[in-house]
N, C-alpha and C positions, 0 to 999 in steps of 0.2 A: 653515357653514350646514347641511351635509346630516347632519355630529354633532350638532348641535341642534336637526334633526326629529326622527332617533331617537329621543333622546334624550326628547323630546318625547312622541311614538309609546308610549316604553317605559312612561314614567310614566303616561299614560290608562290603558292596558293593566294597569298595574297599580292603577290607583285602579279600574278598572271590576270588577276581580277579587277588590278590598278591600270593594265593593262588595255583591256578592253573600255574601263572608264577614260581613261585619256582618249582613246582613237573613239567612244563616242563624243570627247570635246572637239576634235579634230573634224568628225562627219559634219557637224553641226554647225561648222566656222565655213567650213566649205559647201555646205546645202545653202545656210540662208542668204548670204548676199545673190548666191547664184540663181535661185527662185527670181530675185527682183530684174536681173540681167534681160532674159527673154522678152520682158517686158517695157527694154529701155525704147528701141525704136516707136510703140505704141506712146510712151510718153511722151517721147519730143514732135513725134505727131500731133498730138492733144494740144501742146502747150505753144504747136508753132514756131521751134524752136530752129536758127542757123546752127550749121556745125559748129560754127564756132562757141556760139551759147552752151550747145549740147555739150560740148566739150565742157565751157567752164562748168557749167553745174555739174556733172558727174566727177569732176576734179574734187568736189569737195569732199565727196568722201576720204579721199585721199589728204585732203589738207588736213582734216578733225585727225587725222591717224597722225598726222605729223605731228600736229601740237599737242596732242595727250599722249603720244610717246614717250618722251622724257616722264611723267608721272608714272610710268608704269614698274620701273624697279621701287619707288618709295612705296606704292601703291603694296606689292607682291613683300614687299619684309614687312608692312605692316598688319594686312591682312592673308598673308600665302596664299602662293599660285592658283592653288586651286580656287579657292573662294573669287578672287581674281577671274579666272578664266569663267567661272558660271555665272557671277553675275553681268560681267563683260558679253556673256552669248545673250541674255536675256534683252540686254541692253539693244544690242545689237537687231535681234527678233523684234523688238518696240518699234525701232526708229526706220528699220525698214519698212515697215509695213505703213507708219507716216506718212513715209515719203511716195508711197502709191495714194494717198489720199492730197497730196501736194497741190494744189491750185496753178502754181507760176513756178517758174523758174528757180527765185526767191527761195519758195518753200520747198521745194525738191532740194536744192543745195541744202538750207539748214540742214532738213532732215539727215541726209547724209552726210554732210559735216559731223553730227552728234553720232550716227551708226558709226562710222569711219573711226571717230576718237574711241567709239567701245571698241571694234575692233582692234585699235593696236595693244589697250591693253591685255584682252582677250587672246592675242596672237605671242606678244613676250609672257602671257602666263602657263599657255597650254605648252609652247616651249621649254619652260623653265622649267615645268614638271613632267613633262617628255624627258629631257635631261638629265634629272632627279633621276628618275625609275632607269634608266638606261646604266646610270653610275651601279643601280643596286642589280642588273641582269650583267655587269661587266661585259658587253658586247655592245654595237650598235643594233637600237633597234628606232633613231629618229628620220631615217628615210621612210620606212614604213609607217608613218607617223604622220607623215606628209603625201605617201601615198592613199591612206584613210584621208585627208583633206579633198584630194582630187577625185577622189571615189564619190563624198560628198558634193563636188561641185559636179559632175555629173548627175549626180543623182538630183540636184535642185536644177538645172537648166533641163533636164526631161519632165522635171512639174511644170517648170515654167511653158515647154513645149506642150504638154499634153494641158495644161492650164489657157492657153491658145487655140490647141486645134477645137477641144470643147466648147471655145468662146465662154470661159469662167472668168466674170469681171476681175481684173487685177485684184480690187480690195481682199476679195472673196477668196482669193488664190493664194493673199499675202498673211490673210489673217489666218489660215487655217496652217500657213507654213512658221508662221511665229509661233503660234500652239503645241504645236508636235513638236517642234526642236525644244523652247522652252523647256518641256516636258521629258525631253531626251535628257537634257543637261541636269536638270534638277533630279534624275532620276539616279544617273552616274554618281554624284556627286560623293555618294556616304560609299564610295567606294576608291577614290582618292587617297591616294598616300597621307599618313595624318602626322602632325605637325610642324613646327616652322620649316624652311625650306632649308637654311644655312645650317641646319643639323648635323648633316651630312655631306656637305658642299667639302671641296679640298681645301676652300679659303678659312673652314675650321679648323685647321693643322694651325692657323696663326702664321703662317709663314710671310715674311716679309717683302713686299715687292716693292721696287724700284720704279723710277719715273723711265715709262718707254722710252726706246732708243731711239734715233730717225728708223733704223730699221724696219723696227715694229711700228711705228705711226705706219709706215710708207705701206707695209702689207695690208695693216689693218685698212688703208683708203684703197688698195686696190681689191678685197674681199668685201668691201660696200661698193664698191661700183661694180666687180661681178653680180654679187645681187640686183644691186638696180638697173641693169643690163637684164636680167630674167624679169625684174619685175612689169617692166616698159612691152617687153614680148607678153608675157602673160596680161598686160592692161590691154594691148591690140587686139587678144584674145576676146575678153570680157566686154570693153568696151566700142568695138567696132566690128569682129567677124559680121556680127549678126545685120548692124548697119549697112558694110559693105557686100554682105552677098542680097542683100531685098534690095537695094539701091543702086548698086555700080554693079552687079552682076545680071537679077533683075528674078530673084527668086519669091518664092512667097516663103510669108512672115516665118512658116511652122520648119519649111526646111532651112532657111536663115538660120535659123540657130544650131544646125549640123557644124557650122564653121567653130563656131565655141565647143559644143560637144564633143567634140574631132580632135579639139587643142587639148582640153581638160581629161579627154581621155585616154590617148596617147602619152600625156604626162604621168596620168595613174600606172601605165605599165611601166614606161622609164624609171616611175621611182621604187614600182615592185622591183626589179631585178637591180638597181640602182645600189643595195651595197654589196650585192654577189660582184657586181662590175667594179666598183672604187675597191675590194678588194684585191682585184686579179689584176686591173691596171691603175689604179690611184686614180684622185677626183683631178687630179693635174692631165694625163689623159682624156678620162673621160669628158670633163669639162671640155677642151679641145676640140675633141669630137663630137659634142654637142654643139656648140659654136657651127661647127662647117655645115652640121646637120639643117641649125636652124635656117643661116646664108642662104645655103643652095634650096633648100627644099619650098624655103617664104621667095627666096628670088624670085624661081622658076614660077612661079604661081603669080607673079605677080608681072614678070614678062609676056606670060603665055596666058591672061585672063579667061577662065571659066569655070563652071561650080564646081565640077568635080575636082579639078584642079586649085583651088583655092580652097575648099575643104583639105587638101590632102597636102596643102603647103601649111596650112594650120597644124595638122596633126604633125608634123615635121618639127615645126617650130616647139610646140608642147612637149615633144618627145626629147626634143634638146636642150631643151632646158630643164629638164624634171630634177636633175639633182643640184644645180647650180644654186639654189637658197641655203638646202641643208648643208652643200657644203661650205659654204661660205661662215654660215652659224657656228659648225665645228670648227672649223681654221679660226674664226674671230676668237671662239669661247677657249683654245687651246694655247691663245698668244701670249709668251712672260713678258712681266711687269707689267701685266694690268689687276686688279680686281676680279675676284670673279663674280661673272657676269656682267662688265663690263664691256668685251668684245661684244658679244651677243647683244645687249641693248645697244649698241651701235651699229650692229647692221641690220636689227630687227628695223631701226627705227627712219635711219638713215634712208636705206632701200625706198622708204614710202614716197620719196622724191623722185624717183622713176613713177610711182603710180599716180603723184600729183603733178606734173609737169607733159606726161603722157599723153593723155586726153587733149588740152588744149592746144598742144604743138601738135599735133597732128591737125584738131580739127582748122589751125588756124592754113594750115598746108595743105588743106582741102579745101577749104575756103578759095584760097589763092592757085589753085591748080586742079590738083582731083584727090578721092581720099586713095586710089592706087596709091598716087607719087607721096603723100601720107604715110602709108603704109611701107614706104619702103625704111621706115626708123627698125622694124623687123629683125633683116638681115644685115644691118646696123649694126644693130647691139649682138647678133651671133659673131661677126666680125671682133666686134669689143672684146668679147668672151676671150677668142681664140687669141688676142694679146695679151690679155692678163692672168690668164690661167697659169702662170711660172709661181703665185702666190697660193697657191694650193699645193695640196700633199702631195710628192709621188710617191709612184706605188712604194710598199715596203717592201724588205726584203723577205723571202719565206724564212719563219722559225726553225730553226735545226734541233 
């Protein structure tokens, strides 16, 4: 009995420590692209870039994620998650900071193309061993998970901020943020759950699954398009607050990026409280009312143009959307007859087509009108949300 408290003892002790290493892969997926954000309107400055260009080159990062998506489950059963997720940050910290060295247009996209494709694997790994360790605490604990994400993008758009107000040349800003993160990931690492991942997966049980139903296809496309509905909101975040509040508002560069800080961290408190909420009313609710949250809150700001007001229609939108990925990952990753992990690389990967189709439709609808009436894809996709949210959980019922 008293070798099997230890024993006991030793294993929390190490989940609580595997713990903290996963949410530092999480800070560090969420710091680094965000460091380079602050500094996109100084690019397309530089480079002389139309919206619409700016558009397509910031899409690339998004296209690299598409196309090295699919590699990313061969990738994780061959080398596990973890190894996956830290060399994918590193990757990631390289090709960003390239791409602040970029000349043209040309080389800005590659650069990000190749950041982009590290992130997706980097994204389905730290997921997948999120997931892992969650199986082994028996509760959820991948909102928080996600909230450490947005903690970290906050925390790199206020480098990128104070890396501005300083006037710290981009390189010099990029490279010292590829460094530290780097250093963060490689640091975690000997503190990762250790060996293969399907050890412990339930698709170990051997149990045999069937070819999906229509049923199950039809959910599974409407929890990727819930996702890619948050992701298109959180790309207008990323890739244009900061544009639209220095240019169509008329702010300077340093508080420009209030509007993304505003989205990013607004979503860190939605997703702190995010499963006390899907507990008490299901992610079929809450989704819903994230939905009307983001509508009205991106409308109104976008009817009524001014900064305060457009900051605070961002933090609306962030705030509504904060659980709608993680829930969509569970409902995918929970679907019968598929594989496990199956649902989950389908909407990890899927989704990335709101963040590569995002940018360009917008900037092309800015191009031809203004990037306000651009911006209205927003309360779009809160709208989308509020139709499709009948493929998520409702609430459960309470335990007796």
């Amino acid at each position: 009995m008293a070798l099997r408290r230890l024993d006991e003892v030793g294993a929390a002790a190490a989940n609580r420590r595997a713990r903290v290493a996963v949410a530092a892969l999480f800070l560090t997926n969420g710091a680094l692209f965000a460091n380079l954000l602050p500094r996109y309107p100084e690019i397309k400055t530089d480079l002389g870039l139309s919206n619409a260009a700016y558009g397509f080159a910031i899409a690339a990062f998004s296209a690299g994620a598409l196309v090295a998506g699919p590699a990313a489950a061969a990738l994780i059963r061959r080398f596990r998650s973890s190894r996956v997720a830290v060399v994918g940050s590193i990757g990631i910290a390289v090709f960003v900071f390239v791409a602040a060295l970029a000349p043209s247009a040309v080389a800005v996209a590659s650069a990000l193309f190749v950041a982009g494709g590290s992130d997706a694997v980097t994204d389905v790994g730290q997921n997948a061993h999120a997931l892992r360790l969650q199986r082994k605490y028996g509760r959820s604990i991948i909102n928080s998970m996600h909230a450490v994400w947005s903690a970290g993008a906050v925390l790199g758009g206020a480098m990128g901020a104070a890396a501005i107000a300083l006037d710290i040349p981009r390189t010099t800003h990029l490279a010292v943020s590829a460094a530290l993160f780097s250093a963060v990931v490689l640091a975690a690492y000997p503190f990762l759950l250790p060996g293969p991942d399907e050890d412990d997966h339930p698709s170990a049980d051997g149990e045999a699954t069937g070819r999906p139903g229509i049923a199950v296809c039809a959910t599974l496309t409407a929890l990727v398009l819930i996702a890619i509905s948050g992701a298109v909101v959180e790309d207008a975040g990323s890739s244009w607050a900061t544009v639209y509040l220095r240019d169509s508002i008329g702010t300077s560069g340093a508080v420009a990026v209030s509007g993304y800080i505003a989205m990013v961290g607004s979503q860190f408190v939605g997703r702190l409280i995010g499963d006390r909420l899907v507990d008490r009313f299901g992610e079929r609710a809450v989704a819903r009312a994230g939905g009307l949250i983001t509508a009205a809150g991106m409308g109104a700001a976008l009817a009524f143009p001014n900064a305060i007001g457009t900051v605070a229609g961002f933090a609306a939108a962030g705030f509504g959307v904060a659980t709608l990925v993680p829930a969509a990952m569970h409902g995918a990753d929970q679907l019968p007859g598929l594989r496990a992990g199956t649902g989950l690389t389908a909407v990890t990967w899927l989704m990335r087509i709101g963040f590569v189709s995002s940018p360009p439709v917008v900037g092309l609808i800015a191009d031809a009108t203004s990037l306000r009436i651009g911006l209205l894809v927003v309360p779009a996709a809160g709208v989308a949300v509020m139709l499709l949210a009948g493929a998520l959980s409702p609430r459960r019922p309470p335990s007796r």
